[in-house]
N, C-alpha and C positions, 0 to 999 in steps of 0.2 A: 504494500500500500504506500502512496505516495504521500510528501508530509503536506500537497495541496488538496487531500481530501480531507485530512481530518485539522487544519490550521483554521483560526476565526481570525476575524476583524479585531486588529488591534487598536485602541486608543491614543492616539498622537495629543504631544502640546511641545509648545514653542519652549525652547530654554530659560527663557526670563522667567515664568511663571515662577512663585513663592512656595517650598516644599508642602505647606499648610493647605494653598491652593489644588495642589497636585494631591494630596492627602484627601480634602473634602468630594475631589473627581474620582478617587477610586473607591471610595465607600459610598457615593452614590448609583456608580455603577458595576458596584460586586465585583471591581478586578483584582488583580492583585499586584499589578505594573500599568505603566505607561511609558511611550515610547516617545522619546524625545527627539523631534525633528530639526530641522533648521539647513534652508534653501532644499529641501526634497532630499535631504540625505542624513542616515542615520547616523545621529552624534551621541547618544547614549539612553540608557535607559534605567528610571528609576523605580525601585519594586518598594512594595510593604518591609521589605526587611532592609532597605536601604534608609527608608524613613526613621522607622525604630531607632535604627543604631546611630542616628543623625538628631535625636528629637530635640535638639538644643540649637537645631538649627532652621526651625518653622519658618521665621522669617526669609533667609536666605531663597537664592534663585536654586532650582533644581538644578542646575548646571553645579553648583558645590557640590553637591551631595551623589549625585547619578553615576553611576557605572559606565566608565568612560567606552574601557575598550569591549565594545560590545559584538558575541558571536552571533553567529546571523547560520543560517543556512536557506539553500535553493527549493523551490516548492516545488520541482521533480526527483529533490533527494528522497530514498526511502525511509519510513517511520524508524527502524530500526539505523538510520545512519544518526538522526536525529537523536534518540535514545543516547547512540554509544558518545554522542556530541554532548551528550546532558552530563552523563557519568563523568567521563573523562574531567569537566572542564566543571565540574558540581556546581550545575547552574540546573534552575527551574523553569526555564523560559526560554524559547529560542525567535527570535525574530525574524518572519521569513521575508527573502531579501531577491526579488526576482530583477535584473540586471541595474542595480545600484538603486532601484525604487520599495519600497517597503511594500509588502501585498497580503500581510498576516501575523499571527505570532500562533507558535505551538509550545503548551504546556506540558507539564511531568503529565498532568493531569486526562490531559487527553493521548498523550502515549499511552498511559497506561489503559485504559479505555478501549483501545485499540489495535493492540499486543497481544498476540497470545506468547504466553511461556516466559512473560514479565516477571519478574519477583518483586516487587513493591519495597521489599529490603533494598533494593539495591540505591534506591531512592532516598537513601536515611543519610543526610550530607549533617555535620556540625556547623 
């Protein structure tokens, strides 16, 4: 299976936005990342556990606090390339990145969903 069938619609916002800002955008819409844009190309992305570990820093622009160098993979890679991309690199999120334009994100969540022969342990990052 391809990671452009089981990938959703990611949430974009500009870098200037206010971590607090970007905080009140993902609990109103149940995500757990957003993906920060700027000129149509991916400059990083900030998750729930980026915020936590930052929460002294509400005011600031998400561009302090976000996850610079960010993995990406192609939406005709296989779920399982994805997977080993998640392990390897103990990330929850992959952003998928079809020729330098953003077109989705794929979660632990939905790997696993979609796997057979997963172990869910394997998923257990500190």
């Amino acid at each position: 299976m391809k990671v452009s069938q089981i990938m959703r619609k990611a949430m974009v916002i500009d870098d200037t936005i206010k971590v607090k800002d970007a905080a009140m955008m993902m609990s109103k819409s149940n995500t757990g990342s957003l993906i920060v844009i700027k000129n149509n190309k991916v400059m990083g992305i900030i998750t729930e556990r980026d915020i936590l570990k930052n929460i002294s820093e509400l005011k600031s622009k998400v561009s302090k606090v976000m996850t610079k160098k960010v993995v990406t993979i192609n939406p005709d890679a296989e779920i399982d390339e994805a997977k080993n991309i998640m392990l390897t690199n103990k990330i929850k999120k992959i952003p998928v990145v079809d020729e330098k334009k953003l077109v989705g994100i794929v979660t632990i969540t939905d790997i696993l969903a979609h796997s057979e022969g997963v172990n869910d342990d394997e998923f257990i990052f500190n």
